[in-house]
N, C-alpha and C positions, 0 to 999 in steps of 0.2 A: 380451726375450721371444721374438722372432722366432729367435735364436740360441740360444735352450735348443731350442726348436720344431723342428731342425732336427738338433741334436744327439740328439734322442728319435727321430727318424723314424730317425734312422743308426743307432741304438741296436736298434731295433725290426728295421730291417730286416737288420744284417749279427749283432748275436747271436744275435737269438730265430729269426731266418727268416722272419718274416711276410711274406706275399706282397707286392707292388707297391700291388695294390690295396688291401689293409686297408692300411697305410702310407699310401698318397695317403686315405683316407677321413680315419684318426685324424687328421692334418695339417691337413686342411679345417676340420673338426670344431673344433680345437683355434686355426685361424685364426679362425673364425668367433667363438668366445670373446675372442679378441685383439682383435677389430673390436672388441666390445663393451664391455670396460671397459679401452679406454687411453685412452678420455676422461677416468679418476679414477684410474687404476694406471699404473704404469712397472713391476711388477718382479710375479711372481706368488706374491711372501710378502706381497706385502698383498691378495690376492685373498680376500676371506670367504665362506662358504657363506651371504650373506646375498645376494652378486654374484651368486653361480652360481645361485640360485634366482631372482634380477631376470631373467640371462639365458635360462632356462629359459621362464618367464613371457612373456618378451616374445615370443620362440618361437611358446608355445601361442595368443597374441593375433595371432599372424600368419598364425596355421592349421596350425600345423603336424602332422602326425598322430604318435599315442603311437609308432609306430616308428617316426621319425625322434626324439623326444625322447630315446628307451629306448638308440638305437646314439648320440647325440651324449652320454647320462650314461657308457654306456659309456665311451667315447672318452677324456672327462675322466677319469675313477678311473682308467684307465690310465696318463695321462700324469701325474697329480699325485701316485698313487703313486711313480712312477717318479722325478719329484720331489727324492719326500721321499728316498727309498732311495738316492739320490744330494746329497743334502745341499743339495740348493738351495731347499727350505721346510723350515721346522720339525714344522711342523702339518699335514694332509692335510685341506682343506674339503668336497674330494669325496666321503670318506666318508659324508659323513651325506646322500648325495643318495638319495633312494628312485625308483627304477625305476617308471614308472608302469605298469599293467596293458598290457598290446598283445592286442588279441582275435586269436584264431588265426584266419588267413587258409588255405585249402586253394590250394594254386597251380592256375591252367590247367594242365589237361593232355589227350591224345589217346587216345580210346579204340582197341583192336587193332584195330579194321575199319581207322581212321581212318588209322592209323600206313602200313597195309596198304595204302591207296589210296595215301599220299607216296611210299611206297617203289616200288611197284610204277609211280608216273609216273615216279621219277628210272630206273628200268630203263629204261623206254619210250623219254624222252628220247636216253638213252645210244642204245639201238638204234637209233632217228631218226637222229640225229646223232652218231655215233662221231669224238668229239673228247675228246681229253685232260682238258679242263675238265669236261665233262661224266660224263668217268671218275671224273676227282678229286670231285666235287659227291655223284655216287652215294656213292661208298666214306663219303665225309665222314658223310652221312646215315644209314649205315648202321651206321659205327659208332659215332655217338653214340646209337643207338639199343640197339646188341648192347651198350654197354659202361658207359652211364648218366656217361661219362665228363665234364669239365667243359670248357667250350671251351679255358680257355686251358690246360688239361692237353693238349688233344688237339693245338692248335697247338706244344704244346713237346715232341711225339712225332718220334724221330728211329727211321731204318728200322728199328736195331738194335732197337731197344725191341718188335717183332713179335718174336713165340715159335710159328711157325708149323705145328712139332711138336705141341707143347701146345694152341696154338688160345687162347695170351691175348696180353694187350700188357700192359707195364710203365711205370705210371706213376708221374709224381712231382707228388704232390696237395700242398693245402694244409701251412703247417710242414716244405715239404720231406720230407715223409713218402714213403715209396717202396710201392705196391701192386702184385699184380699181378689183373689182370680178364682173365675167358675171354668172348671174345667166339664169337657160331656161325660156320656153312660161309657163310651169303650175304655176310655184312659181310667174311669171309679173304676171299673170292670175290672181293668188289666191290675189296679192297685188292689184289690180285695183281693184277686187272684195270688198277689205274691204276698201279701199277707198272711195269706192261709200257709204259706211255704216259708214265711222268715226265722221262724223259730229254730230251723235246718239249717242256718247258718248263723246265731245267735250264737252271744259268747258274756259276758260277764261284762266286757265292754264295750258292747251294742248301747247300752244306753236305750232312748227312746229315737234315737235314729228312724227316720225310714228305708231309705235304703243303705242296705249293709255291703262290704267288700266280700271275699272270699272266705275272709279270717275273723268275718264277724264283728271288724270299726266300722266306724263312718263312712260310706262309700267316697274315694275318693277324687277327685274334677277327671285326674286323668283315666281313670276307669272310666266314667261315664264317655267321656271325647274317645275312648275305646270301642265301647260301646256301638257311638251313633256311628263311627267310620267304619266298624264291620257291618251295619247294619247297610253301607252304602255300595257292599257289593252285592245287592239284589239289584242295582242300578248299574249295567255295562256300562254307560256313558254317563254319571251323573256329576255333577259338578262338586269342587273340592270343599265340602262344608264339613266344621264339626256343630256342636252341641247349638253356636250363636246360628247356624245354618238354619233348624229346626225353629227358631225364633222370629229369624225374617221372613220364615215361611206363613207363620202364624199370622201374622202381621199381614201381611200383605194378601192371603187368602182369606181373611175377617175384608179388608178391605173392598176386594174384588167380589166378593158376596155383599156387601150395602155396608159394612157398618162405618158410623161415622167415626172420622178420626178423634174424638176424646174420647171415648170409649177404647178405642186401642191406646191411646195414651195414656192412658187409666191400666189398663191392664197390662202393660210393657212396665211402667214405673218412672218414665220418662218425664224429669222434672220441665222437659220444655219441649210443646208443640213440633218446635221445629223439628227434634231428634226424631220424632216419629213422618215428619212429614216425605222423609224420604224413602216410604215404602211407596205415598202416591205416585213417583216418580216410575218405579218397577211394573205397577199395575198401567200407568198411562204407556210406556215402553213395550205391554203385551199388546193394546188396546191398538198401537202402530202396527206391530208387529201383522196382529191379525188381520188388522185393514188392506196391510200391500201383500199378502197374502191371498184372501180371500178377493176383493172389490174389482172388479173387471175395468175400472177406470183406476185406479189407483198409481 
């Protein structure tokens, strides 16, 4: 099992493209399954939709919440399709698993004052203390904020990939899909800014990286989610966001300014409408908000 297990993640990850991380997820997912019934199975043609439903159960008796169950059913009908379609089950048990309801959750995110005070502390700091680091930290911030981009897209940003004519950067999102995003003048600003400074922390293997760690690699995810959560004590009370925080913000402040939702769907990388549709929900929830607020009848 452990050996089909491993052959699907190779499968997953050099045909289809799937990133690192859905791969390491499915895997888990799929081990966790494994834990659980090689106490009565060796081989997963004798695995029945009577097991994956034991599994499931034991699951929910452990607390687990509907979206963890909803991505671990996922996980399974992927791999036992993959399976079948490969001839190493007859029958697919996964099929018949039902997805449990998941109640829509709105993500934290930062209102434009909010964003305004982060940004305008990582300027300050810069001014303070004119250091490389704190070049790179600005730019970092500013443009996950101009570009709603995903951390680890932003870490696999190499110089060429600025289009500094045009005013975008060129990414490669999920599935390897390749986009491009117009970011504005402060975020180019803040990026020419620590440019002029990278060479200060360049090393042999910097590569064409853009932004660099301390030691001069690839900047790393958890650096950057360092980064935007020190950048969040300019904010006394702000809400618990890392890097995806600066994203919903984008999003949903593109929105509450006119723009229409395929253009942020377009610019998020969002292969489906829907994924994006849940920032409308955030903007109509301020649009309450400020009604019973303000309106003397409300």
């Amino acid at each position: 099992m452990e050996k089909l297990k491993q052959q699907f993640a190779s499968d997953q990850r050099i045909r289809l493209g799937r990133s690192v991380h859905t791969v390491d997820a499915y895997s888990s997912d799929i081990q966790d399954l494994i834990d659980f019934v090689s106490v009565r199975h060796s081989d997963f043609s004798q695995i029945s939709i009577a097991d994956l439903r034991a599994w499931l159960a034991a699951m929910k008796s452990a607390g687990a919440q509907p979206s963890t169950l909803a991505r671990r059913i996922g996980a399974v009908r992927t791999f036992f399709r993959w399976l079948r379609e490969n001839g190493h089950i007859e029958s697919d048990p996964a099929s018949k698993l039902q997805t449990p309801k998941v109640p829509k959750r709105l993500p934290n995110t930062l209102t434009q004052d909010q964003m305004r005070t982060v940004l305008d502390a990582a300027i300050d700091a810069m001014m303070t203390e004119d250091t490389p680091q704190n070049r790179r930290d600005e730019a970092i911030l500013e443009l996950l904020y101009a570009s709603g981009i995903r951390v680890s897209e932003l870490c696999g940003l190499d110089i060429d990939d600025l289009n500094t004519s045009r005013g975008t950067v060129t990414v490669i999102g999920k599935g390897n899909k390749q986009r491009s995003v117009p970011i504005g003048a402060p975020a180019q600003r803040a990026i020419q800014n620590w440019l002029q400074s990278r060479q200060q922390l360049a090393t042999d293997k910097s590569g064409y990286a853009l932004f660099l760690g301390l030691r001069g690699g690839r900047i790393d995810p958890r650096v950057v989610r360092r980064v935007v959560h020190n950048s969040l004590d300019a904010l006394p009370q702000a809400p618990d966001v890392g890097p995806h925080g600066f994203r919903h913000a984008m999003a949903t402040h593109l929105l509450e300014g006119g723009a229409d939702l395929r253009s942020v769907q377009e610019m998020l990388g969002h292969s489906s409408l829907a994924t994006t549709q849940i920032y409308t929900h955030i903007t109509n929830e301020r649009l309450v908000s400020a009604f019973k607020q303000a309106h003397p009848r409300a």
